[in-house]
C-alpha positions in Angstrom: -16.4 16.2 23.1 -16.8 17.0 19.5 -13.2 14.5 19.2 -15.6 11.5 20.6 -18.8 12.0 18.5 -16.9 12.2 15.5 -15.2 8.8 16.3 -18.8 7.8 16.9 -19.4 8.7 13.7 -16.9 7.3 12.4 -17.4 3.6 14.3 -20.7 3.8 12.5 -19.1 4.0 9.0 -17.5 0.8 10.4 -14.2 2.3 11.8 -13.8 -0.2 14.2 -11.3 -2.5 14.9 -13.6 -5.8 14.1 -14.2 -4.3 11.1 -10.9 -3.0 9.7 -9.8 -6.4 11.1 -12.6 -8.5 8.8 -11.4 -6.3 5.8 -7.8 -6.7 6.2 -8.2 -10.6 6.7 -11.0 -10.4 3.4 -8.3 -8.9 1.2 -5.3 -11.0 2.4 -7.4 -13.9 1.9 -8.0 -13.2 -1.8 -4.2 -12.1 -2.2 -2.8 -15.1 -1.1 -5.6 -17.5 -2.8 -4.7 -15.3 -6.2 -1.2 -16.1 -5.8 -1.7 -20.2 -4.9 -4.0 -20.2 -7.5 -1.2 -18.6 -10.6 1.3 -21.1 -8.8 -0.4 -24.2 -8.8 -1.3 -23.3 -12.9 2.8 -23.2 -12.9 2.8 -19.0 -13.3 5.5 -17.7 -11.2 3.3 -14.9 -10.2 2.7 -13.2 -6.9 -0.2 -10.6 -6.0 -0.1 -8.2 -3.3 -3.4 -6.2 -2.4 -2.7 -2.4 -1.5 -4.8 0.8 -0.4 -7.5 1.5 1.5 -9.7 -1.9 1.2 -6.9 -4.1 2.4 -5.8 -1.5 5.1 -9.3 -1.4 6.5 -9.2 2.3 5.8 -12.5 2.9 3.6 -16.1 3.6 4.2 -18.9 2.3 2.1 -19.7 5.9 0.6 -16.1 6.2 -0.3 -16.4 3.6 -3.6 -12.6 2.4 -3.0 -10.9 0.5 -5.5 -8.7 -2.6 -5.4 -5.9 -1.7 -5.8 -3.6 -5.2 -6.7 0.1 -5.7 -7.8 1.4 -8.3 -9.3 4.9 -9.4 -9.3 6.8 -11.3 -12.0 9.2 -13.4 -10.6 11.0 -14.5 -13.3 13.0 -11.3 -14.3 16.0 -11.0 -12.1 16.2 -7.4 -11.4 19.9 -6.0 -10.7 21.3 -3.8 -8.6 24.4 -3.8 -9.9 26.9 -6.4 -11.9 27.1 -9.2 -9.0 23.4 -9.6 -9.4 23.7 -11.4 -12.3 21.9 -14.6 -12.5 22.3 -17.1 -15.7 19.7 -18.2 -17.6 17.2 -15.6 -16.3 16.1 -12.9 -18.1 18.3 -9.9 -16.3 17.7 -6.1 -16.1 19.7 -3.5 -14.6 18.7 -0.2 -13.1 20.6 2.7 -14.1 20.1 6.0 -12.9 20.1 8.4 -16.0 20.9 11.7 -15.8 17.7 12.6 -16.7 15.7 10.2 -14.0 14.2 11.9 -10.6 15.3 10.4 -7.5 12.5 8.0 -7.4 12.8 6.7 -11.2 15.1 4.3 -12.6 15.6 3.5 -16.4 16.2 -1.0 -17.0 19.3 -1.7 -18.9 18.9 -5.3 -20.7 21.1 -7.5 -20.1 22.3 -10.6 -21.7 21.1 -14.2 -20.1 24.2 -16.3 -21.1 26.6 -13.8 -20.3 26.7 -10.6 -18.2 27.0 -8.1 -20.3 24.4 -5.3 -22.4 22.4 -6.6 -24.6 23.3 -5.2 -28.1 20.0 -5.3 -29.8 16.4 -5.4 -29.4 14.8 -8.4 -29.0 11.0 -7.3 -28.9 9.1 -4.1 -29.8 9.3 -2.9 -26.1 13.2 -2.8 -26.0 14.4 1.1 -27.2 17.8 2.1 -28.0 18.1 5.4 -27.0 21.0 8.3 -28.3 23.8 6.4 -26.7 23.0 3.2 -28.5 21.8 1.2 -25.2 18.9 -1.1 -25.1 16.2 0.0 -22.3 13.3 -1.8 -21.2 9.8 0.6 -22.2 7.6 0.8 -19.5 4.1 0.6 -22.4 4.1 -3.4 -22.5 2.3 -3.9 -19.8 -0.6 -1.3 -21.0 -0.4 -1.8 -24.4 -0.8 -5.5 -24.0 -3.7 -4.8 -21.3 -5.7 -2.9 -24.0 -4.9 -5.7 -27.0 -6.4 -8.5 -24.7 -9.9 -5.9 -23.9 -9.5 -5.6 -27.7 -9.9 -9.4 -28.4 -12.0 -10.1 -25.6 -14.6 -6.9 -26.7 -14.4 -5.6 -22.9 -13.5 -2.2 -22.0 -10.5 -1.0 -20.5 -10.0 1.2 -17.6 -6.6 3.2 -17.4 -5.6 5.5 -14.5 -1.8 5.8 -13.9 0.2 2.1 -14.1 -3.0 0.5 -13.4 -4.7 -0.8 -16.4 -8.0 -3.5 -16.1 -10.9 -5.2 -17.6 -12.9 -4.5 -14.4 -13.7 -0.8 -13.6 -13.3 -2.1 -9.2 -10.0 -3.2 -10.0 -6.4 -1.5 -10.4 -3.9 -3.5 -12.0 -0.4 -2.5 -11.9 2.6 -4.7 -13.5 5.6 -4.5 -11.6 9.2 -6.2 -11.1 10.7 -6.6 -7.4 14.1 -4.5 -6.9 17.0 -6.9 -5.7 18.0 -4.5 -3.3 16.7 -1.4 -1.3 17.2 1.3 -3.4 20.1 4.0 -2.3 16.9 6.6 -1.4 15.2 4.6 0.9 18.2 4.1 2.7 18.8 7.3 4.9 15.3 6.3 6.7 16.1 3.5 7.5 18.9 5.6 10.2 17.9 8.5 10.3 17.4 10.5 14.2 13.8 10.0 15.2 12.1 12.3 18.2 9.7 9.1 19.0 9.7 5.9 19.1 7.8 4.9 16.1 8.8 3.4 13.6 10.4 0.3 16.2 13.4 -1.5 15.3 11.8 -4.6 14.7 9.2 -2.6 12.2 12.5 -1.3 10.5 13.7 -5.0 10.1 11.0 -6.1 9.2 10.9 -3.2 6.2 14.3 -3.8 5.1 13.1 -7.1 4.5 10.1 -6.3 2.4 11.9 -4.3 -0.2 10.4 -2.3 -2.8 9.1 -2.7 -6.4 9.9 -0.9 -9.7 6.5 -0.1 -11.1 5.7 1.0 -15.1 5.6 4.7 -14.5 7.7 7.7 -15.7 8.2 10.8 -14.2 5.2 13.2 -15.4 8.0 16.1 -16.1 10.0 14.0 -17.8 11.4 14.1 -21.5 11.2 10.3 -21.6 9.1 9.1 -19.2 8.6 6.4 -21.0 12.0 4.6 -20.2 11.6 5.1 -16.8 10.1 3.0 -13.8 9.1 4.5 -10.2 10.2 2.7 -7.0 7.4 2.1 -5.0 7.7 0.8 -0.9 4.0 -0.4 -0.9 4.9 -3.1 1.0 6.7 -1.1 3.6 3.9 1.1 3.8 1.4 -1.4 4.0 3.4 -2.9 6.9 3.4 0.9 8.6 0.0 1.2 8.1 -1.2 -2.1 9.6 0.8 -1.0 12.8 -1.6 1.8 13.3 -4.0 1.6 16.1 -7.8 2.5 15.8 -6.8 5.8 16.4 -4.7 6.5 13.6 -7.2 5.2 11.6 -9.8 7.4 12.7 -7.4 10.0 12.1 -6.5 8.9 8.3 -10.1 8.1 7.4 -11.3 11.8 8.8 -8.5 13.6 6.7 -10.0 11.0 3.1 -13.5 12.3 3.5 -12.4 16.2 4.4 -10.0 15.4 1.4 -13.0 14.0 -1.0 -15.9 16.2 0.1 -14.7 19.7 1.3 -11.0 20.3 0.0 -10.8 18.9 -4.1 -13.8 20.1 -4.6 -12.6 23.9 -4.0 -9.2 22.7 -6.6 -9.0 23.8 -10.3 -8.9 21.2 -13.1 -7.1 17.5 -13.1 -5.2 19.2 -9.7 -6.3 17.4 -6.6 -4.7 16.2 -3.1 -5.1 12.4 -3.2 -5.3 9.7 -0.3 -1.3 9.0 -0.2 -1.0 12.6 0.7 -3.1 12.0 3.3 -1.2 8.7 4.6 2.0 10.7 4.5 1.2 13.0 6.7 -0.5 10.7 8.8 3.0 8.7 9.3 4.7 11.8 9.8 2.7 12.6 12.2 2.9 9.2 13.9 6.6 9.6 14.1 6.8 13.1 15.4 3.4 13.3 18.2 4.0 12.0 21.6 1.5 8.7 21.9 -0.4 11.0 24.9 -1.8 12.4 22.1 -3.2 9.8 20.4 -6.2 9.7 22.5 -9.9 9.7 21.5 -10.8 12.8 23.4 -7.4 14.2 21.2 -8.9 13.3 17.7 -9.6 17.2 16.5 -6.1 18.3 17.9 -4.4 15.2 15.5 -6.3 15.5 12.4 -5.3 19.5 13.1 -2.0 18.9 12.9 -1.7 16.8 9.9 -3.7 19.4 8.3 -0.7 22.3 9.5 2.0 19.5 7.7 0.5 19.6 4.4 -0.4 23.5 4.8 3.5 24.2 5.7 3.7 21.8 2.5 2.1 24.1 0.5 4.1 26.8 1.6 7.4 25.3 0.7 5.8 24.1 -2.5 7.5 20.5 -1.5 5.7 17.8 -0.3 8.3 15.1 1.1 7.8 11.3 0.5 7.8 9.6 4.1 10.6 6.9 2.8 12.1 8.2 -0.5 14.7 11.3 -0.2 14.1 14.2 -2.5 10.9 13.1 -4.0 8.6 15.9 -4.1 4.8 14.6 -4.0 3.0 17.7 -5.6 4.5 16.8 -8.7 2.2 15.6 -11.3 -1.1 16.4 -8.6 -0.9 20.1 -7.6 0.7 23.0 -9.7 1.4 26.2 -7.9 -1.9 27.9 -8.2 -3.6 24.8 -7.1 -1.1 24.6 -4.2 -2.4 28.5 -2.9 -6.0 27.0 -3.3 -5.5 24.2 -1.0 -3.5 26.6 1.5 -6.9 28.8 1.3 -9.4 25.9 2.2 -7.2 24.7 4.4 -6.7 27.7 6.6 -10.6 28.0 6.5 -10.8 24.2 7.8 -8.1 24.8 10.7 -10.0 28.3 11.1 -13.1 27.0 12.1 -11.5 24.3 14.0 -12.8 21.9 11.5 -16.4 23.1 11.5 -16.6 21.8 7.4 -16.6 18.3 8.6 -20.6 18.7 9.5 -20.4 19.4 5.4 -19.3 15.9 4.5 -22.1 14.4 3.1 -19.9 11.0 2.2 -22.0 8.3 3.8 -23.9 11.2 5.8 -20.9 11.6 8.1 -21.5 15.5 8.6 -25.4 14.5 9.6 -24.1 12.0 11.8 -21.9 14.4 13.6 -24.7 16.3 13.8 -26.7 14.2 15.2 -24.6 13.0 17.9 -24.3 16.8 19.0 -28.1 17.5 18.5 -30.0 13.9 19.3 -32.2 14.3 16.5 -33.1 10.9 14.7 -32.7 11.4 11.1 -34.7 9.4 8.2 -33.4 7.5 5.6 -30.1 6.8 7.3 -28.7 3.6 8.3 -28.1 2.6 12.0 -24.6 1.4 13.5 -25.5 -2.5 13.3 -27.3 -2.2 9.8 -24.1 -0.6 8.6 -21.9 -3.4 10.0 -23.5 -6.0 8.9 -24.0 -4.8 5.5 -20.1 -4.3 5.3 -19.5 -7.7 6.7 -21.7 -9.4 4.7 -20.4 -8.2 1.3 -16.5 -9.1 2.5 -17.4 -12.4 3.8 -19.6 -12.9 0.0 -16.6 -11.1 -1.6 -13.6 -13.8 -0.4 -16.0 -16.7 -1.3 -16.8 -15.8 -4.7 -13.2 -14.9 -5.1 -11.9 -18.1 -3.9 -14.8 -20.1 -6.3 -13.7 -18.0 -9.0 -9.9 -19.3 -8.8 -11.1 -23.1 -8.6 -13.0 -22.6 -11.5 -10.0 -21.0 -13.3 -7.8 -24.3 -12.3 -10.5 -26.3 -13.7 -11.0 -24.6 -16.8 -7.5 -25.6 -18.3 -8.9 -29.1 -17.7 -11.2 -29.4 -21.1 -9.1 -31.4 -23.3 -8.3 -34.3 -21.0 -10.2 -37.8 -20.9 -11.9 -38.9 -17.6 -9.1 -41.1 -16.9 -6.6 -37.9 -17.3 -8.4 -35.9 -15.3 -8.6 -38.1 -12.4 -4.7 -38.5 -12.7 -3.9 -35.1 -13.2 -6.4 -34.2 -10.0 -5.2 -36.2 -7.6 -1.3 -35.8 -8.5 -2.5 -32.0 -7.9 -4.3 -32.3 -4.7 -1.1 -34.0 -3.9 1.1 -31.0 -4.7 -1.1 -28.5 -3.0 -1.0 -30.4 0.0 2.9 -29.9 0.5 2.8 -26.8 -2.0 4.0 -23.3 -0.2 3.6 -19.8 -1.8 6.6 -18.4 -2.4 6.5 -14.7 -1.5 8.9 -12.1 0.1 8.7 -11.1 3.7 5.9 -13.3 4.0 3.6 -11.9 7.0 2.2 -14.8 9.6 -1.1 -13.6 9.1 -0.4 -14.6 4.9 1.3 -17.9 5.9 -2.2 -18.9 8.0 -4.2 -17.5 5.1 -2.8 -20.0 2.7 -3.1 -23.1 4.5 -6.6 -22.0 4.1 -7.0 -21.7 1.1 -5.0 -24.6 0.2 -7.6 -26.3 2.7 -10.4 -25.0 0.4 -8.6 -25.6 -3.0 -8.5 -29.4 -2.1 -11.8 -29.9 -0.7 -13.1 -28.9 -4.3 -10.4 -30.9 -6.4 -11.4 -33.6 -4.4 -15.5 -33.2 -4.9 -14.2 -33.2 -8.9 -12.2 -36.1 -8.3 -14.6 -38.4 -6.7 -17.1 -37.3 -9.2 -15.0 -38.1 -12.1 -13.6 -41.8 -10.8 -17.5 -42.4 -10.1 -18.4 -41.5 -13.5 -15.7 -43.8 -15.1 -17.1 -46.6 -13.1 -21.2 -46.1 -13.6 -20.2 -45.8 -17.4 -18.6 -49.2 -17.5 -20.5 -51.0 -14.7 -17.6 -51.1 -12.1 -18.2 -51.1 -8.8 -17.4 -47.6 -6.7 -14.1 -48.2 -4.7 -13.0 -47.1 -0.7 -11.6 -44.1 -2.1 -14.2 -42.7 -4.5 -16.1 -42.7 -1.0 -13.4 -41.1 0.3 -12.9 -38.6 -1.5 -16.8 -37.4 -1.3 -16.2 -37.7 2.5 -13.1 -35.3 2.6 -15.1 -32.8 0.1 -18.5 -32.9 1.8 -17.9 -29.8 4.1 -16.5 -27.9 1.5 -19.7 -25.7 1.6 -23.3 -26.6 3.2 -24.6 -28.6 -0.6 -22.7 -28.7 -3.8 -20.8 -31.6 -2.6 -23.8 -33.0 -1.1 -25.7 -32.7 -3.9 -23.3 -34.0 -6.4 -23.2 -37.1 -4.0 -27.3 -37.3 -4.4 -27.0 -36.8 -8.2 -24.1 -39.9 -8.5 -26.2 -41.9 -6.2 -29.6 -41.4 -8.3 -27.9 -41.9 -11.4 -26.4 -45.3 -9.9 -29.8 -46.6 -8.7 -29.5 -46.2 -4.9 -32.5 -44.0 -4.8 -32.8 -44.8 -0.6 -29.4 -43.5 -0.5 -30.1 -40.3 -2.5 -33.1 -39.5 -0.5 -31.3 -39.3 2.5 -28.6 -36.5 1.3 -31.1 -34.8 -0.3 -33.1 -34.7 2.9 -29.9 -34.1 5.1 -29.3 -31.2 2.7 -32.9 -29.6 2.9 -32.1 -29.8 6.7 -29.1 -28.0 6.3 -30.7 -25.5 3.7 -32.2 -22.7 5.8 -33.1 -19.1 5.2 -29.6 -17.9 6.3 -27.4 -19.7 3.6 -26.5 -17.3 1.2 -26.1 -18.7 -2.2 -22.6 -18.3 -4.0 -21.5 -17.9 -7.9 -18.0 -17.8 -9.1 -18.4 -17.5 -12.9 -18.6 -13.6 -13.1 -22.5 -13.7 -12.4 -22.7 -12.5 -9.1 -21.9 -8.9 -9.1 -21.6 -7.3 -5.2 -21.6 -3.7 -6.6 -25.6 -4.0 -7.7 -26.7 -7.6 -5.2 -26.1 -7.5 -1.9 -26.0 -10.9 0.4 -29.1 -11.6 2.2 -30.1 -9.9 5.6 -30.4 -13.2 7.4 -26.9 -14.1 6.2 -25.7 -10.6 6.9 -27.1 -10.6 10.1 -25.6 -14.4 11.0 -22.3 -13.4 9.7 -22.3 -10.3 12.4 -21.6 -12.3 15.1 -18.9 -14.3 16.3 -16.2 -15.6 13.9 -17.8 -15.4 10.5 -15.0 -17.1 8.7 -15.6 -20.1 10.7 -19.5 -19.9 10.5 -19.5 -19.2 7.0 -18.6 -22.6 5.5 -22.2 -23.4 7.0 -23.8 -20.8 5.3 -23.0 -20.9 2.2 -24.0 -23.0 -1.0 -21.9 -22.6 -3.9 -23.0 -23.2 -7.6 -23.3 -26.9 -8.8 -20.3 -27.6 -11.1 -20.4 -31.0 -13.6 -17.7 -31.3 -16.0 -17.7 -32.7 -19.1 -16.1 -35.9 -17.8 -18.2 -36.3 -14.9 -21.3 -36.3 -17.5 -22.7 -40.0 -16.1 -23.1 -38.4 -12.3 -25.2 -35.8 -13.7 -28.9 -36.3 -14.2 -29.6 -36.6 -18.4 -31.2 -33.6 -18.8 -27.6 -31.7 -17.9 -26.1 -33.1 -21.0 -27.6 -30.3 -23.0 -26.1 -27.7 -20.8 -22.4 -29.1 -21.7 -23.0 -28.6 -25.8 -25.5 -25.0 -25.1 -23.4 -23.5 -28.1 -25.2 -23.4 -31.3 -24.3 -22.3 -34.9 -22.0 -19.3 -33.2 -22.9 -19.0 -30.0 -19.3 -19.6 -29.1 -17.9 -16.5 -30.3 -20.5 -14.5 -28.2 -18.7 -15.7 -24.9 -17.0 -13.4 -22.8 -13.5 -14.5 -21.2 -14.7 -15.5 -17.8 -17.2 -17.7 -20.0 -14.9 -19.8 -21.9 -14.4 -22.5 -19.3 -17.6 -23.4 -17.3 -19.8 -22.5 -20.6 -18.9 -26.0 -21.2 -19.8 -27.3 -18.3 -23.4 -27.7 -16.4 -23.6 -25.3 -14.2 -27.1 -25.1 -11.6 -27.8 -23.4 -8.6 -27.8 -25.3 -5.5 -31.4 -24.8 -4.3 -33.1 -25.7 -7.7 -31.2 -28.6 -8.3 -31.9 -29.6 -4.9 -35.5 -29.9 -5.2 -35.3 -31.3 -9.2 -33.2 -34.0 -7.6 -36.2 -34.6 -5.4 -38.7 -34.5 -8.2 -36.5 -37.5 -10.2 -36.1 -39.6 -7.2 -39.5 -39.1 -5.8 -40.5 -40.2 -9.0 -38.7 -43.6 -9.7 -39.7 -44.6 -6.2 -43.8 -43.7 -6.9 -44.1 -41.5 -4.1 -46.1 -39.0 -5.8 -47.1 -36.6 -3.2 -43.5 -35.9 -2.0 -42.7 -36.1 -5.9 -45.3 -32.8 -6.2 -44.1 -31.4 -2.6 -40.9 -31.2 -4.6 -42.2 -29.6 -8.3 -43.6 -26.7 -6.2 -41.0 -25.5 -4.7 -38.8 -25.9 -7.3 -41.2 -23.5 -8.7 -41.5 -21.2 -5.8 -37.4 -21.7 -6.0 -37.6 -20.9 -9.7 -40.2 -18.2 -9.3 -38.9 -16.5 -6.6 -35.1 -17.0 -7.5 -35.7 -14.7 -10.9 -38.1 -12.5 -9.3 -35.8 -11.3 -6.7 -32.5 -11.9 -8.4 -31.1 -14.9 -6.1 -30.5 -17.7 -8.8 -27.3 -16.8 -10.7 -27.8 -19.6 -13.8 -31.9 -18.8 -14.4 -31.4 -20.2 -17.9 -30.4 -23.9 -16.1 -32.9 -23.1 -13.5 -35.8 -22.6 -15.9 -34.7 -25.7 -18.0 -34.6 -27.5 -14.9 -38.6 -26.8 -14.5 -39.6 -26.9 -17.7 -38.3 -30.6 -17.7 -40.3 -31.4 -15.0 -43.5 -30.0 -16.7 -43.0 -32.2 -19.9 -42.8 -35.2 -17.8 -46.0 -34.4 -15.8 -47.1 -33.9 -19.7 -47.7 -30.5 -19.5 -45.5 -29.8 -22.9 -47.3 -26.3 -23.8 -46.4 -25.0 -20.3 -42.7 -26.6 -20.9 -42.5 -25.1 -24.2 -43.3 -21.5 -22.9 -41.2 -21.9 -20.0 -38.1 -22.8 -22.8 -39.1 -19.4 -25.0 -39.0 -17.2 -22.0 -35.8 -18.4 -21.3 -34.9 -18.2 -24.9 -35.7 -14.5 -25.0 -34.3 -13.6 -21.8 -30.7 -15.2 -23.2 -31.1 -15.9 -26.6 -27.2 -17.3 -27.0 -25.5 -20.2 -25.1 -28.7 -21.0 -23.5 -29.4 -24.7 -23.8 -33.5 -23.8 -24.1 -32.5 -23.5 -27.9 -31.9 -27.6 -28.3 -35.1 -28.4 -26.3 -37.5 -25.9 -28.1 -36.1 -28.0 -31.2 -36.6 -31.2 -29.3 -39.8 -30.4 -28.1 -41.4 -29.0 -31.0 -40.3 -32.3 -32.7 -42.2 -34.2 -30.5 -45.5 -31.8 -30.1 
């Protein structure tokens, strides 16, 4: 009994199979739009998300990381002399005498001929005693903490990882050409069960391993030496589990977090892979009749008696890898009698100290399961799913806005003409383009078409919006396929397309024609749609999506759903400056005296752009057109709730550009001739962001004319 109220429990945290399933398809989403997005920008780069977020294995309370990899293509790593490839920068991995099983050292090697190189050829190449020329594994981390340098942004360092961004873990690493000699022996070695399957071992050998920037911590020179890591394989294990395993893995992380490093000395603690390795031991050696819910207790037991034995041998063995020992560099020996001590007390009591595990109230909630008692101040099953499947479904759109605007942002220099060129020759390529990735999973290959779906629907809301802006500047009429591009971007979300169609049509003089969008959007614009920002503003750790979205997104297929229900961010480039009403044109030059050199680096591109929230620029839109067709009532229908939008948007923090919001207002107010009230609107912005806030030009421009 006490096996199926902790899985109870547990299913509240959101250990369920819709939810691990909405993570893992979250996280694969952004990995595969990351990649796209570095090879459409011509970076032979790919990214691979790892750990506990991707695997569905994570509970709010925990605070996982991301944990991502990305892979460099473009150095040919070599097994041995016949992988040799011309041209390509080559490396060889040579097992030093003084490298553990799981470490390698890279040998350069020359690109026009195969054979050692005989001298460095940048500061990260060391010749050690014997006069050969290694590759150091510092470049990626001391060129990590020169770009947070530059950029003044902090750096965050744990291990391999280095990042800008305290949720994210970074880790540089080069893709072996071959399985290393230790992970051959499991692929044949004599199994009791029948897990691993034959096709999963395929399918493994196939996915390969990586060399990642990170010595042996006993090591004399560990840094010349680069770890093999089998994340993929394990990632491919651990997405075979079944709900039961998870329960299972995610039980043995919070007894880990909450009851057993908490009893450990110092830096020493047990860590979440030593949890997954003895859950795939454990996998591989338990009959499945075990694997029951009413069976839960009995299987976290026993990978609790795997690491204990562990302990006891004073060898933790890697579940792939021969002769790695995994207390190395985590537990020393007096550490290693500590966590035998707690964990005898834990098997004791037949693990009693999970009622102590106060990690999203899990020990309350066992409790109450056991008891019935209704406890305050904790958060119901449903609340808790759809708070967790509102932030991933938020997460993968701002992630996915965030790589459009970085493929936009490399378009500053070119004319209008260029741009419309260089955008449709692109949505061209992305149409046939295919990321190129080893052992490429369906569920990835489905994932980019996708995105590559998404990616073009925006291009082409920039391309129409360009071509129209080359025409309304010279007079020309709007072609078939300026319309038809607007038509193939309108459903990119529920109004930034829309709305950039209104603006185009206003500024053209088709006001009938504006109306109508603007309406059609209003109609569309309902208390569930959950606005979205991609230029760094929207931060999920401190905002959380809306309850009606959260709520919406619950049911059925949210990734189908969500395209409704979401409005992203207006975006007008420089060159589609005549689709954009006037008052815009300030927000493209915001930079005064030396504002520019205050920007941070996710600032650079759209700082030069205009850049509104949907729902004010909606009703603004409605102001202007109202306006030029005399319709004053609807014209102040439309002023007040762009105020109550305005208001409302600051007050509860749901308008990610307030500066453009407040400027958007304020203009309204000066042409109703209210220029005090404009002018005070325009200083509070001012002191709310006093640099690269366009309020500076029109507090000059408006004082000139008061």
């Amino acid at each position: 009994m006490m096996s199926l109220r902790l899985i109870a429990a547990l299913e509240d945290l959101g250990v369920t199979e819709l939810i691990i399933g909405r993570r893992r398809h979250a996280f694969l989403q952004d990995e595969s739009a990351m990649t796209m997005n570095e090879q459409i920008r011509g970076c032979n780069v790919v990214f691979y998300h790892f750990g506990s977020m991707t695997e569905g294995t994570t509970t709010p309370g925990m605070g996982s990381d991301i944990d991502t990899l990305y892979c460099n293509d473009i150095v040919n790593i070599m097994s041995g002399w016949p992988g040799w490839i011309r041209g390509k920068e080559n490396l060889l991995m040579v097992k030093h005498a003084t490298c553990s099983p799981q470490h390698y050292r890279l040998q350069e090697i020359r690109p026009d001929l195969p054979l050692p190189l005989t001298f460095p050829i940048d500061e990260f190449d060391v010749r050690d005693a014997d006069g050969i020329i290694y590759r150091s594994n510092r470049e990626a981390g001391t060129l990590a903490r020169q770009l947070a340098a530059i950029l003044n942004m902090p750096h965050f360092n744990a291990g391999p990882s280095h990042s800008m961004l305290k949720m994210y873990d970074f880790v540089n690493a080069y893709r072996c050409g071959t399985l290393p000699v230790e992970c051959e022996s499991w692929f044949t070695r004599l199994r009791h069960g029948i897990w691993p399957t034959q096709e999963m071992l395929q399918t493994a050998r196939e996915l390969g391993c990586f060399l990642i920037p990170d010595g042996h911590c006993n090591s004399e020179y560990s840094s010349l030496e680069w770890r093999v890591s089998p994340s993929l394989i394990e990632r491919h294990l651990m997405f075979s589990m079944h709900l039961i395993h998870m329960h299972c893995y995610v039980s043995l992380k919070l007894l880990k977090k909450d009851i057993v490093n908490p009893y450990l000395n110092g830096d020493g603690k047990l860590t979440s892979f030593h949890c997954k390795t003895a859950l795939f031991y454990a996998r591989e050696q338990l009959v499945p009749e075990m694997w029951t819910a009413d069976r839960l207790f009995d299987c976290i037991l026993y990978c609790l008696n795997l690491i204990r034995d562990w302990t006891i041998s004073g060898h933790f063995p890697h579940y792939i890898m021969d002769y790695v020992n995994l207390f190395d560099g985590k537990l020393n020996s007096e550490n290693r009698v500590r966590l035998r001590t707690v964990l005898d007390i834990i098997m004791d009591t037949h693990l009693a100290p999970l009622a102590f595990v106060q990690t999203d109230n899990l020990g309350v909630r066992l409790l109450n399961n056991v008891y019935t008692v209704a406890i305050r101040d904790m958060k119901p099953r449903r609340a808790m799913h759809q708070e967790i499947t509102g932030f991933l479904t938020v997460y993968g759109k701002v992630c996915l806005a965030t790589y459009i605007r970085i493929i936009l942002a490399e378009t500053a220099d070119k004319t209008p003409d260029e741009l419309c060129l260089y955008l449709h020759t692109l949505v061209s390529e992305i149409a046939l383009h295919q990321v190129h990735r080893h052992g490429s999973e369906q569920a990835l290959c489905r994932l980019d078409c996708v995105n590559r779906d998404y990616i073009i629907r925006h291009l082409q809301q920039h391309l129409a919006s360009t071509a129209a802006s080359i025409c309304l500047q010279h007079g020309m009429h709007l072609g078939n396929r300026i319309w038809a591009w607007y038509s193939a971007a309108i459903d990119s979300d529920v109004a930034s397309t829309r709305l950039k169609l209104a603006s185009m049509l206003y500024c053209k003089g088709d006001l009938h024609m504006a109306v109508n969008v603007l309406d059609d959007v209003e109609r569309r614009y309902g208390n569930s749609v959950q606005a979205i920002c991609g230029c760094s503003r929207m931060n999920l750790l401190v905002k959380k999506p809306s309850k009606v979205f959260t709520e919406l997104m619950n049911e059925g297929d949210t990734y189908v759903a969500s395209t409704d229900k979401v409005a992203y961010c207006v975006h007008f480039l420089r060159q589609e400056v005549f689709c954009a009403p006037p008052i815009l044109n300030f927000e493209m030059v915001r930079g005064v005296e030396d504002d520019n050199q205050h920007r941070t680096l996710n600032e650079y591109g759209w700082m030069n752009w205009a850049v509104v929230d949907s729902r004010p620029f909606l009703h603004y839109l409605q102001y202007l057109t109202f306006r030029d067709l005399g319709l004053r009532h609807k014209q102040l229908q439309a002023l007040q709730s762009l105020r109550v939008s305005f208001v409302d948007g600051i007050e509860h923090n749901l308008v990610f550009h307030p500066e453009t919001a407040a400027i958007l207002f304020a203009h309204c107010l000066e042409i109703e001739g209210r220029f005090d009230d404009a002018l005070g609107i325009y200083l509070d912005s001012q002191a709310v962001m006093p640099r690269n806030n366009a309020a500076n030009l029109h507090i000059r421009r408006l004082t000139n004319v008061l």
